[in-house]
C-alpha positions as CSV (number, residue, x, y, z in Angstrom):
1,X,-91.1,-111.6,77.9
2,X,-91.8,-111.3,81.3
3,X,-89.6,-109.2,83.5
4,X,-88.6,-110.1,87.3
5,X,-89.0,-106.8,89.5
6,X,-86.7,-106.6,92.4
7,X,-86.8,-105.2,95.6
8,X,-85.0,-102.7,97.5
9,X,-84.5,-103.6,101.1
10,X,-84.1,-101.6,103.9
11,X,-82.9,-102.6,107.7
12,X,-83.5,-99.9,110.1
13,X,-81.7,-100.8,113.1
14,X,-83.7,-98.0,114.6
15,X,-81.6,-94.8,114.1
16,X,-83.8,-92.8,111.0
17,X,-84.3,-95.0,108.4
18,X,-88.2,-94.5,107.9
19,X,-86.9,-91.3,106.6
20,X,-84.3,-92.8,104.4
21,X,-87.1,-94.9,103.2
22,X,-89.7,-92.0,102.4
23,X,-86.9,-90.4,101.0
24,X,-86.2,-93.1,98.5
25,X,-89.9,-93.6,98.0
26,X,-90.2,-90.5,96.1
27,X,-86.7,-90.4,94.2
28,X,-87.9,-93.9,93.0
29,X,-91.6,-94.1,93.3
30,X,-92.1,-96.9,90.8
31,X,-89.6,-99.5,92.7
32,X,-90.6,-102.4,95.2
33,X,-89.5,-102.1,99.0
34,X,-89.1,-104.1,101.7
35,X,-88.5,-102.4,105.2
36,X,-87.5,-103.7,108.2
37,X,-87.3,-102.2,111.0
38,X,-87.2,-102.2,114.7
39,X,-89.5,-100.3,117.1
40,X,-88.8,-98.6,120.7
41,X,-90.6,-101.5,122.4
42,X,-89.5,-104.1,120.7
43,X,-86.2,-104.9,121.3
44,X,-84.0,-106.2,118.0
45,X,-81.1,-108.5,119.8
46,X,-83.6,-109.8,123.0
């Protein structure tokens, strides 16, 4: 049987979450993620 793998998601509105992410990365290294996240230059709500 053929088991569905899921994905974690993470929204980083710009305020540390890349570190949240590595930080799950390697509690949980065999999971999916998705990440997304906002940059200095690139405004979110323009």
């Amino acid at each position: 049987m053929d088991k569905k793998r899921l994905s974690i998601g993470f929204f980083d509105s710009g305020v540390g979450g890349i570190s949240v992410l590595r930080e799950a990365m390697k509690l949980m290294p065999n999971e999916n993620y998705i990440y997304f996240g906002r940059f200095k230059k690139c405004s979110l709500w323009s």
